[in-house]
N, C-alpha and C positions, 0 to 999 in steps of 0.2 A: 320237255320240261320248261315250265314257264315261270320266271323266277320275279318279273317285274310287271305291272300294270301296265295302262295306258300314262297313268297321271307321269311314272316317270321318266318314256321318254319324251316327254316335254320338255325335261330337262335339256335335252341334243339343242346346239346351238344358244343357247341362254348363260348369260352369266350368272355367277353363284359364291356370296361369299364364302369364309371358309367357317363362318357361323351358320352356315346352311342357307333354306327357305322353310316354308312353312308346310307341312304334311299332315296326311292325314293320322299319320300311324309310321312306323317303321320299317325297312327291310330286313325283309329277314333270308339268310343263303342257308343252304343245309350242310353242316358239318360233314356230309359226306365227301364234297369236295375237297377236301384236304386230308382225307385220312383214308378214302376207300379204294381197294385196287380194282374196282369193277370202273369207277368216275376217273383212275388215271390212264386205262384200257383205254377210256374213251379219250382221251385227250390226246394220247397217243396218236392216234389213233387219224383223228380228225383238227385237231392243231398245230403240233410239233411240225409237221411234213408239210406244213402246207403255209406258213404264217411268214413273214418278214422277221427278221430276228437279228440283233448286233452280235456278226465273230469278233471282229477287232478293230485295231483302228489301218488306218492308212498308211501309217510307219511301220506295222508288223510287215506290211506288204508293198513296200517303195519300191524295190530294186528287182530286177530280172534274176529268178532263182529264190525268192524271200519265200517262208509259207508260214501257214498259221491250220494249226487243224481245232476246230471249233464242234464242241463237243456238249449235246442237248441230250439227257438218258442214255439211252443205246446210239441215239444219232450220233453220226463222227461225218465232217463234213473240210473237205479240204482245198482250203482258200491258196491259189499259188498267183506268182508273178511271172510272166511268160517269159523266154525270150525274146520275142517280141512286144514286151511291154504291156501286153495283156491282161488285165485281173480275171480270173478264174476260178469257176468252184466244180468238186467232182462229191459226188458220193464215195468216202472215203473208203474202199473195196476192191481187192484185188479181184477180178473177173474169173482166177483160177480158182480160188479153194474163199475167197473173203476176207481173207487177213487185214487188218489195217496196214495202210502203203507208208504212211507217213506220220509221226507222234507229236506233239508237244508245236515249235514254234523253229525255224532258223533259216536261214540264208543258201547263197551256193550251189545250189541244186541243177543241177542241168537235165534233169529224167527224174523220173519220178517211178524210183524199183522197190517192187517187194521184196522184205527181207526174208521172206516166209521160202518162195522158191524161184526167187530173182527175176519174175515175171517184170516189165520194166516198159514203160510210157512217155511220150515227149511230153514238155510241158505244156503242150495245147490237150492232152489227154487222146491222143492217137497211140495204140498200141506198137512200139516198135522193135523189143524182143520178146522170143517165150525160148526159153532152153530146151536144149531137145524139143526141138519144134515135131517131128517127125511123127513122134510117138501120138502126136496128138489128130493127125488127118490132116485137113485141109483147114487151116485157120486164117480167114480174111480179119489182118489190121483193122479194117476200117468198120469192123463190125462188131470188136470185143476191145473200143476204146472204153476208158472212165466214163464213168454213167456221170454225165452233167446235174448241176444245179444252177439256178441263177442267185449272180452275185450286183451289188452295185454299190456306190457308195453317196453317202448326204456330208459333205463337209468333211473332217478328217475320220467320218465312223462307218467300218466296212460291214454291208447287208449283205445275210444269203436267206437263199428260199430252196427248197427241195421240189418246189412245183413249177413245173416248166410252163406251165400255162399259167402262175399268180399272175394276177395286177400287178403293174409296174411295179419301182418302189415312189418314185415321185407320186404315184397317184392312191399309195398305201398311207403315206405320210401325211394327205390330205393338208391343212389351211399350217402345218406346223413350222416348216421352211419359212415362209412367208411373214409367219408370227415372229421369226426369230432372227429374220434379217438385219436387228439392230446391231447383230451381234458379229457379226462379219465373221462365223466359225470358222469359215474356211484361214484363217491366221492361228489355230492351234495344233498343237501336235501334241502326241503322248507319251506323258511320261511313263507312266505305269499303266500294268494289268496283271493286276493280281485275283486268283481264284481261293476259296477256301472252301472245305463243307460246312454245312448246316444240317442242322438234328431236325430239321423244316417243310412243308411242303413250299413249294415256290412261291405259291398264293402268299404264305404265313410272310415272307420276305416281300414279294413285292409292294404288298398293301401297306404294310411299313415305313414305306415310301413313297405313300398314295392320299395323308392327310394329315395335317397339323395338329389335328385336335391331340395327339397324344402328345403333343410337344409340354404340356402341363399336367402331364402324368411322368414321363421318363427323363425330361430332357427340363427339367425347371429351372438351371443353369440358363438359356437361351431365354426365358422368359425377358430376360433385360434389355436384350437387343434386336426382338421378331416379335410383329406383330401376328399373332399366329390364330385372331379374330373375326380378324377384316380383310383379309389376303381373299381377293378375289379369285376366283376358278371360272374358266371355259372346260365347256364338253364338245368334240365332234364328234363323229359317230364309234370311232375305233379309241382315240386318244383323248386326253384332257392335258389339263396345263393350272398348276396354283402360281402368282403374280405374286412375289413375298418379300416384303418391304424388310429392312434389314438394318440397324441403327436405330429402332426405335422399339420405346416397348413398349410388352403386351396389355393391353387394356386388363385386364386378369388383376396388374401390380397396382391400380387403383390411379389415382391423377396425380401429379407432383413428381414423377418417378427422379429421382438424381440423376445427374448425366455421369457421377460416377456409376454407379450401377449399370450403365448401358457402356459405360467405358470397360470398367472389369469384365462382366460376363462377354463383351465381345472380344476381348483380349484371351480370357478363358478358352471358349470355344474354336475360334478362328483369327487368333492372333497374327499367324499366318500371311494374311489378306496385307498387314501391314507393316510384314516384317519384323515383328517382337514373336516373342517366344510364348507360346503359351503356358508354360511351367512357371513364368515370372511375374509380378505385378509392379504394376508403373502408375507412374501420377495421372490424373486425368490432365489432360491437356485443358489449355485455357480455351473458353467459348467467344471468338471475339462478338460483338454487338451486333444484332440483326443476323447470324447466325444460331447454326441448334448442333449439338454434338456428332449428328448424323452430318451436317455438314463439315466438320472437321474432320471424322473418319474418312467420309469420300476422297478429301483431298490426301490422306493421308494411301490411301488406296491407291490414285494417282500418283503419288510421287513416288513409292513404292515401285510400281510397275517402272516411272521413268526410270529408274534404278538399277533398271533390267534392260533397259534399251529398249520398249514397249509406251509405246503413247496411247492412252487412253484417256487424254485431258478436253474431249468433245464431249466425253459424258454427263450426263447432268448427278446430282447429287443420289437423286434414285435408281436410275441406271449403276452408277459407280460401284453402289453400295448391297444392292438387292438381287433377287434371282430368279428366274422362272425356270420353274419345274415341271417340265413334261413326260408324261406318263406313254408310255406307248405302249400300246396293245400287243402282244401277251405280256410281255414281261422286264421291260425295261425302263429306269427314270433318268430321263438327262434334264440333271443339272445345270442354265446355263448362266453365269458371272460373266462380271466384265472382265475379270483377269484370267478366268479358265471355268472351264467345262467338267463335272461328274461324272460316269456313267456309272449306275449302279444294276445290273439284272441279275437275274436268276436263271440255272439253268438247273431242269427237273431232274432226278435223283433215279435210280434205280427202283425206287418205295416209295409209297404218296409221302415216308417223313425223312424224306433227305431231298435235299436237293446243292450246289453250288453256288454259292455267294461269289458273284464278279463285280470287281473295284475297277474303274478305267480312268484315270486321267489325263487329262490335259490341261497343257499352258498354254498362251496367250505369247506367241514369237513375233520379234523386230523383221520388220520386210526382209525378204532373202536369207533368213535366216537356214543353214544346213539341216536335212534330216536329223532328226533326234531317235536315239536306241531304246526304245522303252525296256523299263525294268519289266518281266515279266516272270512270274512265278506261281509255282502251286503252295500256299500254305498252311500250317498245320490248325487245327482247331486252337491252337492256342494264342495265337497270335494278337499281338496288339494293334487292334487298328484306330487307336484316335479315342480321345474323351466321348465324343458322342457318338461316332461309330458303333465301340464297346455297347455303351447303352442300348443302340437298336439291336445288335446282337442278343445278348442278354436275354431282352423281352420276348424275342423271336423264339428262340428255344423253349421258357417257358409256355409260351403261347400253344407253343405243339402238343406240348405234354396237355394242357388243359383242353385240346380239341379231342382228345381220347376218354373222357369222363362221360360212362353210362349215359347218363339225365340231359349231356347235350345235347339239342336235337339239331337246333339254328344257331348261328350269330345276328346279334339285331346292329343295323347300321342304321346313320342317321342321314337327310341328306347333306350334311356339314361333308359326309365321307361316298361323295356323289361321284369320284373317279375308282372308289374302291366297285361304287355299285356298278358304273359304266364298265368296270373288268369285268361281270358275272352277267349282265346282259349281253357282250359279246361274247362269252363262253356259251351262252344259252343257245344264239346264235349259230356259232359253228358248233357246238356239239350236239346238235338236235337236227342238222343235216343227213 
């Protein structure tokens, strides 16, 4: 299946604001991607098993005995910490009957046994009991350990891959490390990781958080304080990345905008950032002279963070205040701020219209600061996640319901939404393998 021309991977390597460039015509993807179980066969199939993908972070798995089991449709893949200090990943499967070995998230562990029929493994994945062994013949340990995965990690976010032959992940992650070195990630740690369902295919979720342009459809609160016009974008071949100015608004509100206006709605949205509530509203602060409101905020950003025992006072006013959003190929966007990191993925559903919505944060920690215990839970569909969180929610579900409508055949994108298009050209890619 051939989903794009020539004209668009020209786009690879070229900058592109988030008002697009100029085209001929539009793209268009076929609704079957999101709704057909023959197009998630394939995915299965030829994605999931073989792709780079975020379990957790580096705090689920600190300590010798930590584990995390990370869990893509039927995939279950189990991230542990050695005893000897080791990060590891196995295909989460007892070698006796299949059972999953290990659930959920914890600590302590020194073997790793099934509950099933206490079949039991060291923490390198060497087999080292089977009960009533006798019954069984001659069984060589060293021949029915955990079937391995590769694991590695980029700054505090842990990668696994189910393909023992993928490309590294340094070399998966391409120009993006590099790009993001301003940000010195390796000083965060996680607070949270929280999972929810979605009524969604994963696609429906991740593209969600693959372009601005619906920021003036769902999200018109933020219009006061994101430029969500002129926000440039990079493509590399797998990934992209939107540069999104923050403190300043959207060319959309016309010229003259109040710097209350950009004071409230950033107060609204992400009050947070500055230490006020977002429930509450406050005076706009005075702008001194040869300053802009975005310069006040920043510092107000900064001193915030000092607050915390966190210096981030080298930043300049656009750093301080702004983010870059990177898209990573299949299905993850990290968020990165000067004061903390996002991570928002998806992981695919049992149905092309479910899949798991995952929250991951992190803070921004004082030199030497002690391991942090992230909150980590599964929650229900009803859950509050945040003023604008809600909203992307929201739309997502209704999206799915309308990708079920007879008469659709395509979705048309424009190239303003060129990281949604760069996901469907490397889907094209590996699943036409």
């Amino acid at each position: 299946m051939t989903l794009l021309d020539g004209s668009d991977v020209q786009l690879m390597g070229t900058a592109v604001t988030a008002s697009g460039i100029d085209r001929s015509g539009p793209t268009q993807v076929p609704v079957t991607r999101y709704i057909s179980p023959e197009w998630m066969a394939v995915e299965n199939e030829k994605v999931w098993p073989k792709v780079w993908q975020i379990a957790c972070s580096t705090d689920h798995v600190a300590e010798p005995g930590d584990f995390y089991e990370y869990r893509a449709g039927w995939l279950s893949i189990l991230v542990v910490r050695g005893e000897d200090g080791v990060l590891r990943a196995f295909q989460n499967a007892c070698r006796h009957r299949g059972n999953l070995i290990c659930e959920g998230t914890g600590s302590g562990l020194s073997e790793l046994r099934c509950p099933y029929h206490r079949w039991a493994w060291n923490m390198d994945g060497r087999l080292r009991e089977v009960p009533s062994r006798k019954g069984f013949g001659r069984i060589d340990n060293d021949e029915f350990g955990l079937i391995p995965a590769q694991v590695d990690t980029w700054g505090p976010m842990v990668f696994v891959n189910l393909d023992l032959d993928a490309m590294p992940l340094d070399e998966w992650l391409e120009g993006i490390p590099e790009d993001v070195s301003w940000a010195s990630i390796d000083d965060f740690r996680c607070n949270s990781l929280v999972v929810r369902p979605m009524p969604a295919n994963w696609k429906v979720v991740s593209e969600g958080f693959s372009e601005t342009y619906h920021i003036q459809g769902i999200h018109r609160e933020m219009l006061g304080h994101i430029d969500d016009v002129d926000a440039p974008q990079k493509l590399w071949h797998r990934h992209g990345v939107s540069y999104q100015q923050y403190g300043v608004p959207s060319p959309r509100l016309g010229r003259n905008v109040p710097d209350q206006v950009v004071w409230d709605t950033w107060i609204q949205c992400i009050g947070n950032r500055i230490g006020l509530d977002s429930t509450q509203t406050y005076a706009c602060p005075d702008v001194p002279e040869g300053k802009t409101i975005r310069d006040v905020i920043a510092e107000r950003v900064v001193a915030h963070q000092a607050s915390l025992g966190v210096d981030i006072s080298h930043f300049d006013t656009a750093k301080a205040t702004g983010a870059s959003q990177y898209n990573l190929f299949p299905n993850a966007t990290v968020l990165v701020w000067s004061d903390m990191i996002n991570v928002l993925s998806t992981r695919p559903g049992l149905t092309p219209d479910e899949c798991q919505f995952v929250s991951m944060n992190f803070h921004r920690v004082p030199p030497g600061a002690p391991r942090s215990q992230p909150v980590t839970a599964d929650l229900p569909d009803s859950t509050d996640m945040g003023f604008v969180m809600n909203q992307d929610i929201g739309i997502m579900k209704t999206a799915q319901r309308g990708l079920h409508q007879p008469g659709l055949k395509h979705l048309t994108l424009s190239a303003e939404e060129c990281r949604v298009i760069n996901l469907h050209r490397n889907l094209d890619e590996w699943c036409s393998e």
